[in-house]
N, C-alpha and C positions, 0 to 999 in steps of 0.2 A: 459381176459377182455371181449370179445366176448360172454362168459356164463352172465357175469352180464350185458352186455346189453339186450341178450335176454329175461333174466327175468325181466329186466326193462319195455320193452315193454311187456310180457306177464302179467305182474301187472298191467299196464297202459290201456290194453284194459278189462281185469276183472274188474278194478276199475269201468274205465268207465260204463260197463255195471252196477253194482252195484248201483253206484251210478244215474243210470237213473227209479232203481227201485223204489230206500227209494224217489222220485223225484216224481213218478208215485204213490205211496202209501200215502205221509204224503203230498202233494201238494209240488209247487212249493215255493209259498211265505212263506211257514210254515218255512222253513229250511234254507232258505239263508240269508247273513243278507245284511240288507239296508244301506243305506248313508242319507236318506230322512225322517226328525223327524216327517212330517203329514202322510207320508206313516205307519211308526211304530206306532205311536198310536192308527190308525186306528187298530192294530193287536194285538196291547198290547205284544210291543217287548219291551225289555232292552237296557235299551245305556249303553253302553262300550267301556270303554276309554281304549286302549293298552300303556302302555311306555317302549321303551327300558332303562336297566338297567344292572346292574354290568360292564362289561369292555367298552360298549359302551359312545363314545363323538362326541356330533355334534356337528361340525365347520364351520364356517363361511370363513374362508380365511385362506391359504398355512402356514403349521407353520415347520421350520426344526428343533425342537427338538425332540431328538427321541423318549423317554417317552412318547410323544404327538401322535406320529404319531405311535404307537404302539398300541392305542383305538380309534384310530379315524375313525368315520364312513363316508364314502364316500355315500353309497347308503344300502336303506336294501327294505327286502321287509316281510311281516307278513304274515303267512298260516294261516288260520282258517281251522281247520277239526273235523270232527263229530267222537264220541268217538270209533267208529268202525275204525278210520283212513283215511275217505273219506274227500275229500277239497269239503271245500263247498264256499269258495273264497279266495282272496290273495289282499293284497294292500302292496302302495310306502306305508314306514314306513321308507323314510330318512329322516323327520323333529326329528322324534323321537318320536313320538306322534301320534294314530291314533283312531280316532272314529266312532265306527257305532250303530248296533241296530239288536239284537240274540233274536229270541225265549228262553224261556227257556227249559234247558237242560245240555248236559257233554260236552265238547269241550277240544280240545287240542292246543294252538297257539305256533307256531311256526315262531323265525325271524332268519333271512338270513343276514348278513350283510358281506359289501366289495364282492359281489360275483355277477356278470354278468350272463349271458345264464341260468337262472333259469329256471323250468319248469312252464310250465304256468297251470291255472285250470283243467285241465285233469288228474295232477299227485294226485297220493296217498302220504299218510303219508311214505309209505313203500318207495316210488319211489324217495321222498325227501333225504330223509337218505341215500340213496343208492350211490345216486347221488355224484359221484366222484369230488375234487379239487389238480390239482398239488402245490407243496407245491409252484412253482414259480410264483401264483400267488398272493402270499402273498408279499408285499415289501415295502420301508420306504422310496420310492420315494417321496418326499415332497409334488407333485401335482396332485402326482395319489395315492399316496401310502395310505395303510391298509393292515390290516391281515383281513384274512375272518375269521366272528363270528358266531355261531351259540347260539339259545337259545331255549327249549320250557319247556312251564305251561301244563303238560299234565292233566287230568280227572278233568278239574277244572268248577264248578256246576256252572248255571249264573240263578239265579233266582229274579234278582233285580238288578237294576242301578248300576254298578260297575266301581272302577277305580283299574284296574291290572298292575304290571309288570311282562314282561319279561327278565329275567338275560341271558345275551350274553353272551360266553365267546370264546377267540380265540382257532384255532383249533392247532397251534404250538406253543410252547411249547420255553423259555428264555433259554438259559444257558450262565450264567458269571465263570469268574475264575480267578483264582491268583494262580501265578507258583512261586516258591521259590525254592533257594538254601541251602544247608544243607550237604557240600561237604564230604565225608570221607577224612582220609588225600591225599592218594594218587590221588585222582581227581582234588586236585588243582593245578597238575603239568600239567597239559593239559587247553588249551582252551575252553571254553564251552560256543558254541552257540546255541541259540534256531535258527532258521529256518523258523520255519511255525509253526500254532496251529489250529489244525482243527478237525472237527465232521466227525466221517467214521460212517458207514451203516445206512444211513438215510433214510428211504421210499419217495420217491418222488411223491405218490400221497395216499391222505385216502380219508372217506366217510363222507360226513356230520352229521351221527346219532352219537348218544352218546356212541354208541357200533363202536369201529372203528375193520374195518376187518383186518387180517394178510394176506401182500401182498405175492403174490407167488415170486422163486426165479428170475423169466423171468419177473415179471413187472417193473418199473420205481423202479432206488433205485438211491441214489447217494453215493459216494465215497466207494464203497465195497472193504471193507480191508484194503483200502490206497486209498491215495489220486486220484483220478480223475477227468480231466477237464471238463469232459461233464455225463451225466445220462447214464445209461445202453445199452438205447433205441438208444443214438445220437440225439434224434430228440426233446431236451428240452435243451434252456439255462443254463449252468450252475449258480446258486443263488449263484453266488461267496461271495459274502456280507454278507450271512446268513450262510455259511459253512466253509469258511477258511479265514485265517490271517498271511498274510505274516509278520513275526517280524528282522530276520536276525541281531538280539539281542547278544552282550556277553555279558552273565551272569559270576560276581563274584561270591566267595564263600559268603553267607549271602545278596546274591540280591535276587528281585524278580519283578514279572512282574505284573504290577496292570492295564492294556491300559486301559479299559474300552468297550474293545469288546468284541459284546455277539453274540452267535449264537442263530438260529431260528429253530429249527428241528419237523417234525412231531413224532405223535403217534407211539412208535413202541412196540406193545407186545408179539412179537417174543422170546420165552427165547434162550441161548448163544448156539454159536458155536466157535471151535477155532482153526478151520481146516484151515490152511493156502495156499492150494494147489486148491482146489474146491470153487468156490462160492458157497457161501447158505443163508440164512436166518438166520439170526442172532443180537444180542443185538446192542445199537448204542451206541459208544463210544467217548472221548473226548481222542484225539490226541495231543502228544506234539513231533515235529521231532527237531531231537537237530544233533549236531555234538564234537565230543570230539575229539581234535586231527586231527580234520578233517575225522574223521570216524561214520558213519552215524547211531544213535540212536535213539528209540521211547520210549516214556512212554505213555501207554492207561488206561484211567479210564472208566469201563466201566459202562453205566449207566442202572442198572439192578438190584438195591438196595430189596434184600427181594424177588427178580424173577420176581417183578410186572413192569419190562421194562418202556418206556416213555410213561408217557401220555399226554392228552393233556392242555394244560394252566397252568403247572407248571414254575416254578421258579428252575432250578439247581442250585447253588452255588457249584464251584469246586477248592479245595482248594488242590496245590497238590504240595507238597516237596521233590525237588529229592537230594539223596543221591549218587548214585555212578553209575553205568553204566546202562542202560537201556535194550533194546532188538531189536534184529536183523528184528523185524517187529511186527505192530502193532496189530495182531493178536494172539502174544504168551502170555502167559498167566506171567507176571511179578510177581506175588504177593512172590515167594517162592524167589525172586533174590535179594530180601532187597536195592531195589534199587530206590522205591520209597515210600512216604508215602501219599494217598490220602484221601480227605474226601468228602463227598457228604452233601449238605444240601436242600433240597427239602422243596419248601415252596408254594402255592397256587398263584397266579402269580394275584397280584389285585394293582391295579394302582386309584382305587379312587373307589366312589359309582358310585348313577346313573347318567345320562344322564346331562350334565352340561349344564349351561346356555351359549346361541352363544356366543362368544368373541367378541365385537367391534370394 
């Protein structure tokens, strides 16, 4: 982590200088844009209207549904940058709606949404994207809560009075599921409890560009392998809420589990490992810890569909029937043991259009 902050800052001071040049060459007022309609006239600048759109919702007052509190926007903030990637300024964009006045030319805007300690007008395009979020600060807190959302319009021409959106979309990523029984005969002579259901090798922290980087095996992950109460680090809350579920469920034969909890996982495009002895870097899975007879069994789905691992703003749906005994850890590779049947349905993770009207 220490490398990408130093290239943070060595982008930051290059920028900066960069950006004191095209400032030095094309003027000052030629390039930045205004707030003030007599001042732009005088220049014969464009007004432009920004709106947040796709998963963004500004609200007005505390709502505990979760659906709700899954797009909702707390605070955002709008980069404007010159198509070289330089900022040329940043505004509040938590109404959802922002307007100023651009020369014409190519621009890229970018919003920020649910996300604090931003960088302010000094950073580049590069240095935004760079820009690290742990996944725990995402959460469905009713009176704080949001997921952080990212959106940008990049190379888009402004030669005339415009009204644009921008499409947000969250950086973590849904997965629901349904567990079913499907017993062979001999499994219905034993007990069978489900336990816990939860998400292993999860990245605990990505980048806010569209390209998310692949964490090394020393940075923040959670639950590597199996279950874990705390991050790698120690030094990060465990998001219990978004990672595991205690159920301590008996399942008959022909039951199944429908709760209604879902987890929240980052980006992970890491492809598999199945080394059960070493940490490493590897795909993120959907856990199911069961007991039969009182002896301790896993089913893992791992989600890694076609090699293209997790991305971000997806929708899992995990549909998984177990048949007969499982494995000694959630790391071994089950598929040859006929012990489970699973399926994956991956769908684009969209909860409405754009930016709704405040609630009363």
């Amino acid at each position: 982590m220490q490398y990408y902050m130093k290239q943070r800052i060595y982008r930051s001071l290059v920028g900066a200088v960069l950006i004191a040049l095209l400032l030095t060459f094309f003027g000052c007022d030629s390039i930045k844009p205004v707030r003030c309609k007599e001042c732009a006239e005088d220049k014969d600048m464009r007004h432009v209207t920004v709106t947040l759109g796709g998963e963004a919702r500004i609200l007005t007052k505390v709502y505990g549904v979760t659906d709700t509190l899954e797009r909702v926007v707390r605070n955002s903030r709008l980069y404007v940058f010159t198509q070289e990637g330089y900022q040329i300024n940043n505004y509040d964009a938590t109404s959802g709606q922002v307007e100023f006045y651009l020369t014409d030319g190519v621009y890229e805007f970018v919003a920020v949404c649910n996300m604090t300690d931003l960088p302010g007008t000094e950073a580049t395009r590069e240095d935004l994207f760079a820009m690290m979020a742990g996944i725990e600060r995402n959460t469905l807190t009713p009176e704080v809560g949001g997921f952080i959302m990212v959106g940008a319009l990049p190379d888009h021409i402004i030669k005339e009075d415009e009204k644009i959106t921008v499409l947000v979309e969250r950086l973590v990523s849904k997965v629901s599921f349904k567990v079913r029984t499907d017993f062979e005969d001999f499994m219905t002579e034993y007990p069978f409890i489900v336990d816990a259901v939860y998400m292993t090798n999860v990245p605990g922290t990505t980048n806010l560009g569209p390209s998310h980087i692949k964490l090394k095996a020393d940075d923040p992950w959670y639950n590597r392998m199996n279950y874990e109460s705390v991050d790698t680090t120690g030094k990060r809350p465990y998001p219990e809420e978004m990672l595991y579920g205690a159920f301590h469920k008996e399942m008959a034969n022909g039951d199944s589990i429908a709760s209604g909890h879902v987890f929240y996982i980052y980006p992970n495009p890491h492809e598999d490992n199945r080394d059960t002895t070493v940490w490493s870097t590897r795909a993120t899975r959907f856990v199911v810890k069961a007991r039969i007879n009182n002896n301790v069994t896993y089913y893992a789905v791992t989600l890694n569909k076609d090699g293209r691992g997790v991305a971000a703003n997806k929708h899992y749906h995990i549909d998984l029937t177990i048949r007969n005994w499982g494995t000694d850890h959630p790391e071994e590779n089950p598929d040859d043991m006929g012990s489970m049947i699973p399926s994956i349905r991956i769908e684009d993770w969209k909860d409405g259009g754009g930016v709704l009207e405040p609630d009363l």
